[in-house]
Backbone of each chain as nested JSON, in Angstrom:
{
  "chains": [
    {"id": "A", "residues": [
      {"number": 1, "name": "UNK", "atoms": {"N": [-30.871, -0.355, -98.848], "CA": [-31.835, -0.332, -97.756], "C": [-32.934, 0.676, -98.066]}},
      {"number": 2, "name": "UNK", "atoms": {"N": [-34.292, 0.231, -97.941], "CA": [-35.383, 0.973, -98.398], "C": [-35.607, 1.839, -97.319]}},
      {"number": 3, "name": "UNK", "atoms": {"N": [-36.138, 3.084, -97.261], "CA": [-35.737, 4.536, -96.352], "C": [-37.292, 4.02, -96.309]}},
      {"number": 4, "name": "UNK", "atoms": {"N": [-38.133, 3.917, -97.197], "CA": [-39.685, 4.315, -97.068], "C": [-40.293, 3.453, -96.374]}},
      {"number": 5, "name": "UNK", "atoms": {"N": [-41.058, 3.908, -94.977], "CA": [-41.868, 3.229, -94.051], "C": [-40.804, 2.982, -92.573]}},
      {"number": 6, "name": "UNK", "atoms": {"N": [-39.981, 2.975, -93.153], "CA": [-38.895, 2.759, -91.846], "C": [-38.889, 4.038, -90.928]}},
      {"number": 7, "name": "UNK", "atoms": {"N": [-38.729, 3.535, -89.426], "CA": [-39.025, 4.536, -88.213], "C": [-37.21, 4.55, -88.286]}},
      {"number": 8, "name": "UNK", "atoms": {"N": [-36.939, 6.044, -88.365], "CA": [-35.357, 6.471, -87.714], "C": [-34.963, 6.845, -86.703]}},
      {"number": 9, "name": "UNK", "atoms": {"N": [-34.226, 6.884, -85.725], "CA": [-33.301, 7.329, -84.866], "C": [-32.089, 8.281, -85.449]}},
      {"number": 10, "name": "UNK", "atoms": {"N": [-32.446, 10.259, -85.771], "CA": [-31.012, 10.653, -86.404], "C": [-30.514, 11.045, -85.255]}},
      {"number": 11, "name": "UNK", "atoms": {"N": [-29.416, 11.283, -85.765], "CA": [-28.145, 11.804, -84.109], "C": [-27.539, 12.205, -85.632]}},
      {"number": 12, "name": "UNK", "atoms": {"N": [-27.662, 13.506, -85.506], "CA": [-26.96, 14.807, -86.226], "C": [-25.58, 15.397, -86.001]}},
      {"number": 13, "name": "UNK", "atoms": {"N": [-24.983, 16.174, -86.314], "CA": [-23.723, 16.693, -85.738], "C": [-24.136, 18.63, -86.002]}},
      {"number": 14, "name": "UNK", "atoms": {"N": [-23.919, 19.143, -85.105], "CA": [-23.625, 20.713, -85.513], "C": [-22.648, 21.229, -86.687]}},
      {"number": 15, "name": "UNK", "atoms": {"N": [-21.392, 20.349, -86.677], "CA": [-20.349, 20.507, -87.795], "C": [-20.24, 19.693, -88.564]}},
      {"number": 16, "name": "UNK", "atoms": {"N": [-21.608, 18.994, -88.701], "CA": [-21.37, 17.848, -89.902], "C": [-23.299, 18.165, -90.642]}},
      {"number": 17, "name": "UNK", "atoms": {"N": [-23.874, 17.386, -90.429], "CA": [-25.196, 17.455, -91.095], "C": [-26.21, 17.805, -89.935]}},
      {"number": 18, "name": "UNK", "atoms": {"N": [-27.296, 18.681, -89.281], "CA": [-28.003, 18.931, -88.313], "C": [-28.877, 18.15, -88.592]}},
      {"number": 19, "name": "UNK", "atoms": {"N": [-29.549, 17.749, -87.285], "CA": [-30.978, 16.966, -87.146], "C": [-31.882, 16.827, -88.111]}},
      {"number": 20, "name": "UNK", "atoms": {"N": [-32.247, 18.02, -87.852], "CA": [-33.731, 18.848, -88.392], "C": [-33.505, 19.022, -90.372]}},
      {"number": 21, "name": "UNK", "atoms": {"N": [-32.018, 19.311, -90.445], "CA": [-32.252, 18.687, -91.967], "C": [-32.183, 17.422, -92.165]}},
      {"number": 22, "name": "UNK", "atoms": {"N": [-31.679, 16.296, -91.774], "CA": [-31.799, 14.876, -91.993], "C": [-33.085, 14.188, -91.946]}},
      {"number": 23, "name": "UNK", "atoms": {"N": [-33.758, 15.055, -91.046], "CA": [-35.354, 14.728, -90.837], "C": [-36.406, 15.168, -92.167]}},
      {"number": 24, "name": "UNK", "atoms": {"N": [-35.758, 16.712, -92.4], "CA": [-36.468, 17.087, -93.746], "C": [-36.027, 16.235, -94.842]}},
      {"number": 25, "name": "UNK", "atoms": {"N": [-34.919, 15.373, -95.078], "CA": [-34.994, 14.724, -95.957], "C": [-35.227, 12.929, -96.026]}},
      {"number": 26, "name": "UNK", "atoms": {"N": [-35.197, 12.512, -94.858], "CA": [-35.758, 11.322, -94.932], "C": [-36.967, 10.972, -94.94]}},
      {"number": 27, "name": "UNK", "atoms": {"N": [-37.961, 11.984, -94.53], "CA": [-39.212, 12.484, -94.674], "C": [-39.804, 12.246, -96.17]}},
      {"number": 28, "name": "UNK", "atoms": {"N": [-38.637, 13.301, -96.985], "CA": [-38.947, 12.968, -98.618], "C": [-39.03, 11.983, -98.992]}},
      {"number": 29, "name": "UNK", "atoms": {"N": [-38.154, 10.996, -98.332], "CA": [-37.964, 9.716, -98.688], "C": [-39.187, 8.417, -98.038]}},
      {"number": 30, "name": "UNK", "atoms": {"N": [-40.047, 8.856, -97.618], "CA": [-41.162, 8.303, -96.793], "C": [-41.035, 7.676, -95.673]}},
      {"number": 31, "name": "UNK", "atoms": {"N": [-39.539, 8.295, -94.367], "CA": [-39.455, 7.474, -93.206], "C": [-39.939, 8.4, -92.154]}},
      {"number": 32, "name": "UNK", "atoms": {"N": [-39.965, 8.058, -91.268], "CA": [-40.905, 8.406, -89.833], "C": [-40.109, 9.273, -88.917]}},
      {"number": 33, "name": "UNK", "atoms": {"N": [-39.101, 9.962, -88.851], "CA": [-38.219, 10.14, -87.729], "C": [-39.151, 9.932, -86.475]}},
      {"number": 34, "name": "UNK", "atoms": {"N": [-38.385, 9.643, -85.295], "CA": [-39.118, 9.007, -84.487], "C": [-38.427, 9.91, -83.395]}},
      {"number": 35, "name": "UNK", "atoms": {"N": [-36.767, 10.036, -83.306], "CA": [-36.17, 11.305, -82.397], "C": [-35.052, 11.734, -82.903]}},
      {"number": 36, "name": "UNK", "atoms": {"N": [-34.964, 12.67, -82.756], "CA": [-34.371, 14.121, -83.9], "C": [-33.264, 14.898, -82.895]}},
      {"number": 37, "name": "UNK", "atoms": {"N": [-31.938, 14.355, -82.899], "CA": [-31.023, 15.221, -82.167], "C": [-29.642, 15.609, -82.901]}},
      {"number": 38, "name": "UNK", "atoms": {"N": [-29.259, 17.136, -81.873], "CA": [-28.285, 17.637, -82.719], "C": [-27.154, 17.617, -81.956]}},
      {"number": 39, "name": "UNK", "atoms": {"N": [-26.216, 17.076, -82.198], "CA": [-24.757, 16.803, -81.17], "C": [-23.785, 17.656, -81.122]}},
      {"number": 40, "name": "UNK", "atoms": {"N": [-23.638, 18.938, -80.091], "CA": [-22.677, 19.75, -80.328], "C": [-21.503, 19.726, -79.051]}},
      {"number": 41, "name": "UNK", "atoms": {"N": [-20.028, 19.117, -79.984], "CA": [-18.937, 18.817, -78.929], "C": [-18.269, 19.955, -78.688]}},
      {"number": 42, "name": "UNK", "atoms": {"N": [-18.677, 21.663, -78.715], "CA": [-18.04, 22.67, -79.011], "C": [-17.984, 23.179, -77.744]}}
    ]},
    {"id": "B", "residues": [
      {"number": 1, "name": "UNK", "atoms": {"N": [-37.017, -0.35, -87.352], "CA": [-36.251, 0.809, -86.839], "C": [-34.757, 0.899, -87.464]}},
      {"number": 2, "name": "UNK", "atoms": {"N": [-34.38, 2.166, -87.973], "CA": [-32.953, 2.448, -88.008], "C": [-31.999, 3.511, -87.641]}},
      {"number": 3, "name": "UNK", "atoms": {"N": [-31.308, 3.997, -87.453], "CA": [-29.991, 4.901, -87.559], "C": [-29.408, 5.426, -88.338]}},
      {"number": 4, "name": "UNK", "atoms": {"N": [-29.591, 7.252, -88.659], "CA": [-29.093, 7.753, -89.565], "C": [-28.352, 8.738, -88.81]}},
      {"number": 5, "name": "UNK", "atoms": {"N": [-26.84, 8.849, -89.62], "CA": [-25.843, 9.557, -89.04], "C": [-25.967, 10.721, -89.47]}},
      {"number": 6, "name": "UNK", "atoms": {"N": [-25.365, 12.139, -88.956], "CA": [-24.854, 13.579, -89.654], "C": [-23.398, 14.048, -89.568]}},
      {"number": 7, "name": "UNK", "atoms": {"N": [-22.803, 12.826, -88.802], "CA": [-21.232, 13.008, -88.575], "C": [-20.335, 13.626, -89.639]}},
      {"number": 8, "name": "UNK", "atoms": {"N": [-19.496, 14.48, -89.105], "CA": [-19.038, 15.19, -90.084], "C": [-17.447, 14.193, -90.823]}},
      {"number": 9, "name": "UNK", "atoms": {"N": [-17.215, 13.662, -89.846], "CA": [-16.058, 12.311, -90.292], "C": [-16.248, 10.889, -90.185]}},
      {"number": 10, "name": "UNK", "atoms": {"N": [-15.577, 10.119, -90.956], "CA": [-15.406, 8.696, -90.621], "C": [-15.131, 8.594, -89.271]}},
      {"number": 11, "name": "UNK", "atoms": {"N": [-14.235, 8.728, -88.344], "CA": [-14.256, 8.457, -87.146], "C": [-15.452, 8.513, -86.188]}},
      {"number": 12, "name": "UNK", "atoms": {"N": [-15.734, 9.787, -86.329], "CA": [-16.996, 9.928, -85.268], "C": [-18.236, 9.205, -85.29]}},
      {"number": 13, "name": "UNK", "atoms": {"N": [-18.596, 9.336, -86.816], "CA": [-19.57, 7.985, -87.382], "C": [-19.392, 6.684, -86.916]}},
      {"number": 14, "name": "UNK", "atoms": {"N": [-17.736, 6.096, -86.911], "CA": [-17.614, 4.767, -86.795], "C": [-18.361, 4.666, -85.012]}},
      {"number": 15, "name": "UNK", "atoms": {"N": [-17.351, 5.245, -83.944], "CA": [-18.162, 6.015, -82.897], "C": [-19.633, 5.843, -82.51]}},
      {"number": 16, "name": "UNK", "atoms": {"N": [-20.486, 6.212, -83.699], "CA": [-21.706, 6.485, -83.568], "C": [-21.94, 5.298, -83.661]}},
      {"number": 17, "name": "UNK", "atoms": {"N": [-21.895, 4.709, -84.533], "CA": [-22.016, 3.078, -84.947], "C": [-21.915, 2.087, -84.595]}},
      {"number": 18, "name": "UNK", "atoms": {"N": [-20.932, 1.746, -83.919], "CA": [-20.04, 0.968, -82.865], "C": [-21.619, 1.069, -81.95]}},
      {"number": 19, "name": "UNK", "atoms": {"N": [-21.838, 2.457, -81.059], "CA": [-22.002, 2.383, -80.008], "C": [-23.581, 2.085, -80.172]}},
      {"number": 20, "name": "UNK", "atoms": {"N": [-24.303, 2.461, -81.631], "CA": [-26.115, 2.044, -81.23], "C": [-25.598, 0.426, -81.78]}},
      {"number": 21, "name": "UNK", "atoms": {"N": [-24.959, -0.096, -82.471], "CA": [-24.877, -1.345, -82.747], "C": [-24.356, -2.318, -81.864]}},
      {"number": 22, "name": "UNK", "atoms": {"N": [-22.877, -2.103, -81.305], "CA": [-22.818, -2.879, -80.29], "C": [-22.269, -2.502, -78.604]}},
      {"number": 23, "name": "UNK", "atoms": {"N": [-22.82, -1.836, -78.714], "CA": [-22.679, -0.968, -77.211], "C": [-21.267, 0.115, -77.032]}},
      {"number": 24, "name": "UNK", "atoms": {"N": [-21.656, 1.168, -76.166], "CA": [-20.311, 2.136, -75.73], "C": [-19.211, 1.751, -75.775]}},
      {"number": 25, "name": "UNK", "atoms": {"N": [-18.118, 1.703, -76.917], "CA": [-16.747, 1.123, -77.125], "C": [-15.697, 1.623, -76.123]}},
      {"number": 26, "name": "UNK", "atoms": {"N": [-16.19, 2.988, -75.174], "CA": [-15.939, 3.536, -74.321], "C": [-16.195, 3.309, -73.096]}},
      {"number": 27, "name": "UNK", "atoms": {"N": [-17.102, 2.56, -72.474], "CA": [-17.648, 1.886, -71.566], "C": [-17.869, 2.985, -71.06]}},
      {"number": 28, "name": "UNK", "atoms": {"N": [-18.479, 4.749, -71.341], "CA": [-18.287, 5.946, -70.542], "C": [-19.907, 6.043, -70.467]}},
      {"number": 29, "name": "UNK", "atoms": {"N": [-20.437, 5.698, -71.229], "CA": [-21.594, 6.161, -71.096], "C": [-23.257, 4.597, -70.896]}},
      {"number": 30, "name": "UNK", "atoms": {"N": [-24.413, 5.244, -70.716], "CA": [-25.318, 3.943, -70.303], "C": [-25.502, 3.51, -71.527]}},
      {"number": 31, "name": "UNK", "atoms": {"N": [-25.056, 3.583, -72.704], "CA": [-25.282, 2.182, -73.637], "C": [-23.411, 1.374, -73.584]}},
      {"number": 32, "name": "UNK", "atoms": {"N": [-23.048, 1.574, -72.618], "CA": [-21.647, 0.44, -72.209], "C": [-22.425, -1.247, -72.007]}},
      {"number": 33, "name": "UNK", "atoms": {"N": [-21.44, -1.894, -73.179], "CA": [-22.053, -3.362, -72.473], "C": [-23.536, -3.368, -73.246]}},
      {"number": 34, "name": "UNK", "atoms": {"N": [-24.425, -3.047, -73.817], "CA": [-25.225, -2.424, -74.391], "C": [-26.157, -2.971, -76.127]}},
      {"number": 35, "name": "UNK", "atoms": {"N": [-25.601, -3.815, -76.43], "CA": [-26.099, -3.865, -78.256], "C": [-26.849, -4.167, -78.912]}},
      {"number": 36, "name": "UNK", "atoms": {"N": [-27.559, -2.852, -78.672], "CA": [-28.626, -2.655, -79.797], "C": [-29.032, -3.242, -81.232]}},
      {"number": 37, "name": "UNK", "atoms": {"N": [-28.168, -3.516, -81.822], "CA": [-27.927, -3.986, -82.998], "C": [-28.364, -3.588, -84.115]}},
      {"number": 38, "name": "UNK", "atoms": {"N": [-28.799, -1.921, -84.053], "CA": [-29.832, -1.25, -84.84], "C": [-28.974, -0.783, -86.358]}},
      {"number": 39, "name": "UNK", "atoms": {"N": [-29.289, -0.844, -87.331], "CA": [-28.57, -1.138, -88.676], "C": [-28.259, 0.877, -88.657]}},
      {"number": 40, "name": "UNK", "atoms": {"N": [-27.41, 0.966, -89.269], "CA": [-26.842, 2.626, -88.944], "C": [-26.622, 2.771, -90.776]}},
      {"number": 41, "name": "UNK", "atoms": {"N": [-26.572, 4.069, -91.091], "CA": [-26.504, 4.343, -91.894], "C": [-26.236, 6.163, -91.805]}},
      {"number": 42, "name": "UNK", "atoms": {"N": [-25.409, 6.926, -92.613], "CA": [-25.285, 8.364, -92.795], "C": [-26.023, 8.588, -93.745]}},
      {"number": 43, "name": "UNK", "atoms": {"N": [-26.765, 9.732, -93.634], "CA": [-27.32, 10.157, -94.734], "C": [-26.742, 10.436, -95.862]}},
      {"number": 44, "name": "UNK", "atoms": {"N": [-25.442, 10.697, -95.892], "CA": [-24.902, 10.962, -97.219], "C": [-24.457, 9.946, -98.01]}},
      {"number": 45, "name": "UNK", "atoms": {"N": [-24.508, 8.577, -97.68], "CA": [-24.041, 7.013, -98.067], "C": [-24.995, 7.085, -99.489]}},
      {"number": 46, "name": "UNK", "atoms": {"N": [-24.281, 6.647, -100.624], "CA": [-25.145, 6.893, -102.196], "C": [-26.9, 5.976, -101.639]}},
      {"number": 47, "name": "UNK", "atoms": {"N": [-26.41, 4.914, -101.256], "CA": [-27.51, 4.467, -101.265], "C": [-29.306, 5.283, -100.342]}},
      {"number": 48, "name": "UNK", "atoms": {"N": [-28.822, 5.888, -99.26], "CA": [-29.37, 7.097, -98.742], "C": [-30.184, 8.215, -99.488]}},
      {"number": 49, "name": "UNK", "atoms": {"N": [-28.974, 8.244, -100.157], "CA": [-28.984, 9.766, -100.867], "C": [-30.372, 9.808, -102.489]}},
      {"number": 50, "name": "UNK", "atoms": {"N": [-29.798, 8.604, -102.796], "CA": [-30.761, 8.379, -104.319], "C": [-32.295, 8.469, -103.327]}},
      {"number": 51, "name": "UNK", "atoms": {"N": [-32.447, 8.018, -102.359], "CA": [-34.274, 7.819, -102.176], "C": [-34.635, 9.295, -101.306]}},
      {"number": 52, "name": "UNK", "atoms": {"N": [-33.925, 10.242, -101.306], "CA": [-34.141, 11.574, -100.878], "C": [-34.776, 12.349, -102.107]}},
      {"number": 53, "name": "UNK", "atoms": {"N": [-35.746, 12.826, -102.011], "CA": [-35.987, 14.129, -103.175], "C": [-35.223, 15.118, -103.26]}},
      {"number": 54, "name": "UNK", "atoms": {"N": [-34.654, 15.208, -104.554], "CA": [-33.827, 16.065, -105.055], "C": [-33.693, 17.433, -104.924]}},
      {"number": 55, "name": "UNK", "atoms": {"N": [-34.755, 17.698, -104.988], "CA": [-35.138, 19.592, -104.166], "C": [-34.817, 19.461, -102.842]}},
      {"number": 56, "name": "UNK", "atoms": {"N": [-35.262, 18.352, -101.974], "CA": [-34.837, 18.44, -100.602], "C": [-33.075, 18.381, -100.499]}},
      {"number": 57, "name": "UNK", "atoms": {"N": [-32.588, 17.561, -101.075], "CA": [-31.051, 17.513, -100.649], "C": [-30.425, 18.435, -101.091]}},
      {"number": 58, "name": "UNK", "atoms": {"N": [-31.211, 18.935, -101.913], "CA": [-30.341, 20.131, -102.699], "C": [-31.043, 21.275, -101.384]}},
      {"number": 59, "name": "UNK", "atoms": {"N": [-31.597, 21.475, -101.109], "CA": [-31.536, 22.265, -100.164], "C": [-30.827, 22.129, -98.634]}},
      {"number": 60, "name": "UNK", "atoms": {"N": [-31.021, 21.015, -98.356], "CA": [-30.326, 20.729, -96.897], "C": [-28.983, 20.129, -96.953]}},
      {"number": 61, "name": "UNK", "atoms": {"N": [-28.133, 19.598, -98.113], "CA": [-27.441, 18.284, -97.731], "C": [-26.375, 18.722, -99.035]}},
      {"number": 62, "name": "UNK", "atoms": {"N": [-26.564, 19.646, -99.675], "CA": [-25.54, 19.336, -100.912], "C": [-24.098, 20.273, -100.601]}},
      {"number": 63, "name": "UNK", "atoms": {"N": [-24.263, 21.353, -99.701], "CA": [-23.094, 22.327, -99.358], "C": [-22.166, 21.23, -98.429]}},
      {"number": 64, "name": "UNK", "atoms": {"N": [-23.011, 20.358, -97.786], "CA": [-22.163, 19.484, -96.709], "C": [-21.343, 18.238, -97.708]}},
      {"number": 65, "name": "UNK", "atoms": {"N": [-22.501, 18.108, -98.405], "CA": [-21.655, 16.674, -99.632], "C": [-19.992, 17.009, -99.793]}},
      {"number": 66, "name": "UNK", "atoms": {"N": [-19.814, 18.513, -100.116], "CA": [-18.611, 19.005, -100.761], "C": [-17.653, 18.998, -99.528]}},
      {"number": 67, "name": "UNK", "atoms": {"N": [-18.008, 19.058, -98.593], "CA": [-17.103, 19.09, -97.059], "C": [-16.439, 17.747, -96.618]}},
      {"number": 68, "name": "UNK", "atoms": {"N": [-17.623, 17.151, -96.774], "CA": [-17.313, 15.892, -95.841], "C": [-16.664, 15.196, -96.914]}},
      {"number": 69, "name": "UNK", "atoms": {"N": [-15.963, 13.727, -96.493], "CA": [-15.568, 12.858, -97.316], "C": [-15.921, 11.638, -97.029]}},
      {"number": 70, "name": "UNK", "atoms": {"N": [-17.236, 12.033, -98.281], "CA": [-18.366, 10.889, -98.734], "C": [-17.682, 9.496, -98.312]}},
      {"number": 71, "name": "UNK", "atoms": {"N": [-16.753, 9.371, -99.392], "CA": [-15.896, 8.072, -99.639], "C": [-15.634, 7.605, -98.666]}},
      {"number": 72, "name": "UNK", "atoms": {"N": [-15.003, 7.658, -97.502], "CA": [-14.046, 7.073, -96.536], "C": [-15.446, 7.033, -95.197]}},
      {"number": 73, "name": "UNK", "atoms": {"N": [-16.781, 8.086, -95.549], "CA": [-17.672, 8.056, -94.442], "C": [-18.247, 6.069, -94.656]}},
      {"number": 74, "name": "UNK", "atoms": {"N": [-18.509, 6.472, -96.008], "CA": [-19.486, 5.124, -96.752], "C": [-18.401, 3.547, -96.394]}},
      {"number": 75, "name": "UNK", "atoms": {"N": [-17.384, 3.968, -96.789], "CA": [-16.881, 2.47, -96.721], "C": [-16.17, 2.495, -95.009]}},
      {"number": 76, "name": "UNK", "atoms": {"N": [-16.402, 3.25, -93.887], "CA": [-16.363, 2.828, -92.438], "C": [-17.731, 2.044, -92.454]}},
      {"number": 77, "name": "UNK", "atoms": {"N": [-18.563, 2.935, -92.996], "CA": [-19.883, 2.244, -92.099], "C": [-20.024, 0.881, -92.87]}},
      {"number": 78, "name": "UNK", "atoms": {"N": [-20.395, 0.879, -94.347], "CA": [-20.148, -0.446, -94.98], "C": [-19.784, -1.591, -94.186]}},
      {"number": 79, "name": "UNK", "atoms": {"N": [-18.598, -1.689, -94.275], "CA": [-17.639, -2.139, -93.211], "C": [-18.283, -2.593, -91.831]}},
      {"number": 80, "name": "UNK", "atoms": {"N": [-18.786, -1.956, -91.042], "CA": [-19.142, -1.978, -89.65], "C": [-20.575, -2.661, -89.778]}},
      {"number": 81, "name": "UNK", "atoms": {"N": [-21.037, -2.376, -91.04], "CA": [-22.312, -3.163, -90.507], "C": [-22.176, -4.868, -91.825]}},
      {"number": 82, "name": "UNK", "atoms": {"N": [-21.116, -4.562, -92.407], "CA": [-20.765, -5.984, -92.731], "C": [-21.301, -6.051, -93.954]}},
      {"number": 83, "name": "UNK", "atoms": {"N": [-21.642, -4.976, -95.048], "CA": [-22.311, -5.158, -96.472], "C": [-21.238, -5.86, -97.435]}},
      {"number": 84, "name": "UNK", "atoms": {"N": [-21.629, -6.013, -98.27], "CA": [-20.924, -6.452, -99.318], "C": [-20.119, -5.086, -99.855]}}
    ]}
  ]
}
């Protein structure tokens, strides 16, 4: 699946991968994040 | 449009997956009944991972690679969204 041009929806985890880095790297990859959240069940 | 996971397990991912694809498997929350059908994917799935720049994952994503278990994340979701 091609990452580049595609709009994302991340849903992150606090104890797994956070938002805001999934965003910095799909970014690299030329996609759009569109909404950026971090899920903490703690 | 798509869906990228940060789940730290196969379960919670599947979870995640289930619920933007075919609605709250829990019926607890407002996507119950619900399906989106939006294609999901974790960021750490190989195929993900190769179209990331390498300085970037190596900065955000490579301490987590060693935690999580890649393997069993990739072939739930596989699975759930029906790849080969």
């Amino acid at each position: 699946m091609e990452l580049k041009g595609k709009r994302v929806i991340i849903l992150g985890e606090r104890d797994g991968i956070q938002g805001p880095a999934i965003a910095a790297c799909i970014k690299s990859a030329g996609a759009e994040p569109l909404l950026v959240q971090t899920q903490c069940f703690v | 449009m798509i869906v990228i996971l940060g789940a730290p397990d196969a379960d919670s991912a599947e979870l995640y997956a289930e619920t933007v694809m075919h609605g709250d498997p829990t019926w607890a929350g407002p996507l119950a009944g619900v399906a989106l059908g939006l294609p999901v994917y974790h960021i750490i799935e190989p195929g993900i991972k190769a179209q990331i720049d390498p300085a970037c994952y190596e900065e955000h994503l490579k301490l987590m690679e060693i935690a999580l278990d890649v393997d069993k994340i990739s072939q739930t979701l596989t699975k759930l969204r029906g790849d080969q």
